[in-house]
C-alpha positions in Angstrom: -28.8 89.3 88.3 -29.6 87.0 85.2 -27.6 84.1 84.3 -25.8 85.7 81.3 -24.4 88.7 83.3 -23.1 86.5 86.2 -21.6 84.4 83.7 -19.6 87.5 82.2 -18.7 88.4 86.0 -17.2 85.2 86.5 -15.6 84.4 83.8 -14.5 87.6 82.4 -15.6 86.3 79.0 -17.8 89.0 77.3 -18.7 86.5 73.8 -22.5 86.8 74.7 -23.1 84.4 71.5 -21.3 81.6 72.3 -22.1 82.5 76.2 -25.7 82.5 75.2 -25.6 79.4 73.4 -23.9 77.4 76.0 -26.9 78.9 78.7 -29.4 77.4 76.0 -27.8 74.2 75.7 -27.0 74.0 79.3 -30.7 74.7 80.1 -32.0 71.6 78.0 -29.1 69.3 79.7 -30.4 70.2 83.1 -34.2 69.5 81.9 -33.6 66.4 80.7 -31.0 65.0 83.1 -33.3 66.1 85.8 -36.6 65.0 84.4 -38.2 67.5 84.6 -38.9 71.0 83.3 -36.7 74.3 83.7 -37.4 76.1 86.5 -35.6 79.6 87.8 -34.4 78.1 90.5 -31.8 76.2 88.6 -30.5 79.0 87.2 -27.5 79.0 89.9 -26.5 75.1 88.4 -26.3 76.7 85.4 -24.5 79.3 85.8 -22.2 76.7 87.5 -22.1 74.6 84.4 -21.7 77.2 81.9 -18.8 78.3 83.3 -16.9 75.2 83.5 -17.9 74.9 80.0 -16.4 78.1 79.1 -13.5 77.3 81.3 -13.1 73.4 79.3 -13.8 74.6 76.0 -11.5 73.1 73.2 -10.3 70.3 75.5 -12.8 68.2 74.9 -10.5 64.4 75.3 -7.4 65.7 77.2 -6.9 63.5 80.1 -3.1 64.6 80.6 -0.6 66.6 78.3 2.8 68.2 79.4 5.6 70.2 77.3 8.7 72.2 78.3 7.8 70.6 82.3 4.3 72.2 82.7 1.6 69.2 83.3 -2.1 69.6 82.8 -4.6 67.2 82.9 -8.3 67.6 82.8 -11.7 66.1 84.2 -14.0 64.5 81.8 -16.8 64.7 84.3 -18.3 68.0 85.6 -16.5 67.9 89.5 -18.9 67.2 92.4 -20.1 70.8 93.3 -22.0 70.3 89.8 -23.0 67.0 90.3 -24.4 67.3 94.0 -26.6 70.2 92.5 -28.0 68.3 89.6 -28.6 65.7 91.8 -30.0 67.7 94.0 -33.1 68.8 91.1 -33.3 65.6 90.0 -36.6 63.4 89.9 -37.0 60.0 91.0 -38.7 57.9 88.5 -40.4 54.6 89.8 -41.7 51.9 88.0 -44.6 49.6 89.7 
């Protein structure tokens, strides 16, 4: 199954634009935090990623807000499921 229909599956979101944007931008975020080129394999990271995106879009800065007794607050760091993966793709560079 290809990244954009997962992403539709999980989120429920069916904006394949902004969806589709968010895969590119993802993809290029990966590459370079990883070092390294793009690769298929990291397509499952992505689709991770993409859809915390889609699920933190427009609160961008909100650490914590409440009104009439309902608190939210909200990472400003993808949570460690994310991280481990990217970690997990990402090269060591070495200097000598």
């Amino acid at each position: 199954m290809d990244v954009l229909t997962q992403i539709k599956l999980i989120t429920g979101k069916t904006d394949e634009t902004i969806i589709n944007l968010l895969i590119d931008k993802t993809k290029q975020e990966v590459a370079i935090y990883c070092k390294t080129d793009y690769v298929s394999a990291m397509d499952n990271l992505t689709v991770d990623m993409v859809c915390y995106k889609l699920n933190t879009l427009n609160t961008d800065g909100i650490s914590s807000q409440s009104y009439n007794g309902i608190s939210e607050s909200y990472t400003s760091d993808y949570p460690i499921y994310i991280k481990s993966q990217l970690n997990a793709f990402r090269k060591r560079v070495y200097f000598l």
